[in-house]
DRENRO-147596 format. One line per field, with one value per residue (C-alpha): residue number from 1; residue in three letters; x, y, z. Coordinates in steps of 0.001 Angstrom, whole numbers, always signed. Layout:
n <- NUM; ...
res <- ala; ...
u <- X; ...
v <- Y; ...
w <- Z; ...
% end
This chain:
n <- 1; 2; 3; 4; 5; 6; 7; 8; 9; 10; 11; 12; 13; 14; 15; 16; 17; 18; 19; 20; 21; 22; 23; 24; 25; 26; 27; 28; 29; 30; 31; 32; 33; 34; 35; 36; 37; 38; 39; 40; 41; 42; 43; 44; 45; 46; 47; 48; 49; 50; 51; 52; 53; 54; 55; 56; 57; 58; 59; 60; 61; 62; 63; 64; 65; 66; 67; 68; 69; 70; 71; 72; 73; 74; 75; 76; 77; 78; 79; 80; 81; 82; 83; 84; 85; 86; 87; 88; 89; 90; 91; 92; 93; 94; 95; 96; 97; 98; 99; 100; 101; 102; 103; 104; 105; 106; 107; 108; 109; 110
res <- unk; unk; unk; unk; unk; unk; unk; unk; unk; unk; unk; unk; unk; unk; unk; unk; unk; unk; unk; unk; unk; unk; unk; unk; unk; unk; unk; unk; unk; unk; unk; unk; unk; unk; unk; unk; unk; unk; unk; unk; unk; unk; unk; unk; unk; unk; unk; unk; unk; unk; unk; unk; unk; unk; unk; unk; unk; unk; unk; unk; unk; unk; unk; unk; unk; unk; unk; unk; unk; unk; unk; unk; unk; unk; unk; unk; unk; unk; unk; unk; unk; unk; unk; unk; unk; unk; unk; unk; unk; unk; unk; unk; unk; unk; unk; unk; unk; unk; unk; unk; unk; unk; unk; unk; unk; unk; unk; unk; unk; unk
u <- +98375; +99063; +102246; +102392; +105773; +106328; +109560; +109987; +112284; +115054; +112841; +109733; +107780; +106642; +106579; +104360; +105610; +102480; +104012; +101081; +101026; +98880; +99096; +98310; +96154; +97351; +100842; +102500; +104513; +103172; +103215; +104533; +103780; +105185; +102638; +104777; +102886; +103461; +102408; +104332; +104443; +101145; +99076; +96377; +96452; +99053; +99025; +100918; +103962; +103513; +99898; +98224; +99442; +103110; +105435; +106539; +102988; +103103; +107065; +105790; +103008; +104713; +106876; +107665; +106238; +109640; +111061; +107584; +108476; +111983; +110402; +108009; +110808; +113111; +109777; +108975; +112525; +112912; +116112; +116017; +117636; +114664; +112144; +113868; +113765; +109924; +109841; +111813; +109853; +106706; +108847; +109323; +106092; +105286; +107453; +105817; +103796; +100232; +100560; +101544; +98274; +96046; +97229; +96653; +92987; +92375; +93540; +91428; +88721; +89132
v <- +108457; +109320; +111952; +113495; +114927; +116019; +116354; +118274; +116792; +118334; +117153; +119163; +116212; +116268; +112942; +112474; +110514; +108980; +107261; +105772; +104026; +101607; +100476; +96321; +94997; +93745; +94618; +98266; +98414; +99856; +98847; +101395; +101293; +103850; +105338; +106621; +108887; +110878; +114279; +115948; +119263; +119475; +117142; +118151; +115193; +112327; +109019; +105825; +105941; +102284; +102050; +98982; +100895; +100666; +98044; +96925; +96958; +92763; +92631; +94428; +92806; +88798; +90668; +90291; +93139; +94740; +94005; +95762; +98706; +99177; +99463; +101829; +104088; +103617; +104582; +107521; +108889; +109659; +107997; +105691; +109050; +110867; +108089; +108237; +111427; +110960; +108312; +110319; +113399; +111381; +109463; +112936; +114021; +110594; +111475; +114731; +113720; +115157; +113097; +109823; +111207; +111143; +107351; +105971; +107114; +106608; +102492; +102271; +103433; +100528
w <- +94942; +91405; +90122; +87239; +85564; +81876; +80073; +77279; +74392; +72426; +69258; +70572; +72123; +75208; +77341; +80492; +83503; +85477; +88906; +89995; +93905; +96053; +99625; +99594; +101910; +104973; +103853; +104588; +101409; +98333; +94892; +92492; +88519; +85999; +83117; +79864; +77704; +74536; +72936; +69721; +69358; +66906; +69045; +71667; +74169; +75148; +74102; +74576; +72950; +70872; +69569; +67877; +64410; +65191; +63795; +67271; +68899; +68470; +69891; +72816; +73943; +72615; +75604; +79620; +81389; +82013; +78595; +77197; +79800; +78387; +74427; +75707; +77481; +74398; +71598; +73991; +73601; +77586; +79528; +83006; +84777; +83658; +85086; +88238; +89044; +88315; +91418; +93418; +93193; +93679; +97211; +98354; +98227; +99884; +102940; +104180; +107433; +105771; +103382; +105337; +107936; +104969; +103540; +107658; +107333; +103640; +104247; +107049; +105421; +102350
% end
């Protein structure tokens, strides 16, 4: 299951929260990943904050995966309380019984 949230900035950007989710096989918890995105105020479509063209591209990916996450979150100009309520939003969702019906017959059907 994939949520999408967008902040809007003080500066005029806007920044895209994708909370993306997976069931693992033969395991019933789910592995949750967090998509940070980017679109100023004259641009048509979002982008990754940190591109190969940006000074700390190289930092970022020389990087651990969470320290990579935390320059990303820092370039994109959104805070950790902001993120959160991204995953919570996207939990909630998760907890209404249609949607737990629908994830019982979608893993059986993998």
């Amino acid at each position: 299951m994939i949520h999408e949230k967008i902040f809007q900035l003080k500066n005029g950007r806007e920044v895209k929260v994708v909370v993306k989710s997976y069931f693992l096989h033969d395991n019933p918890q789910r592995d949750t990943d967090c998509e940070i995105l980017i679109r100023e105020p004259k641009e048509k479509y979002f982008r990754t904050p940190i591109g190969v063209n940006h000074p700390q591209y190289w930092k970022m990916k020389r990087s651990s995966a969470q320290q990579a996450k935390v320059l990303l979150m820092e370039y994109s100009g959104i805070t950790q309380r902001q993120i959160n309520q991204a995953i919570t939003e996207f939990n909630r969702i998760l907890s209404y019984p249609p949607t737990h019906i629908g994830f019982q017959y979608e893993s059986e059907l993998v």
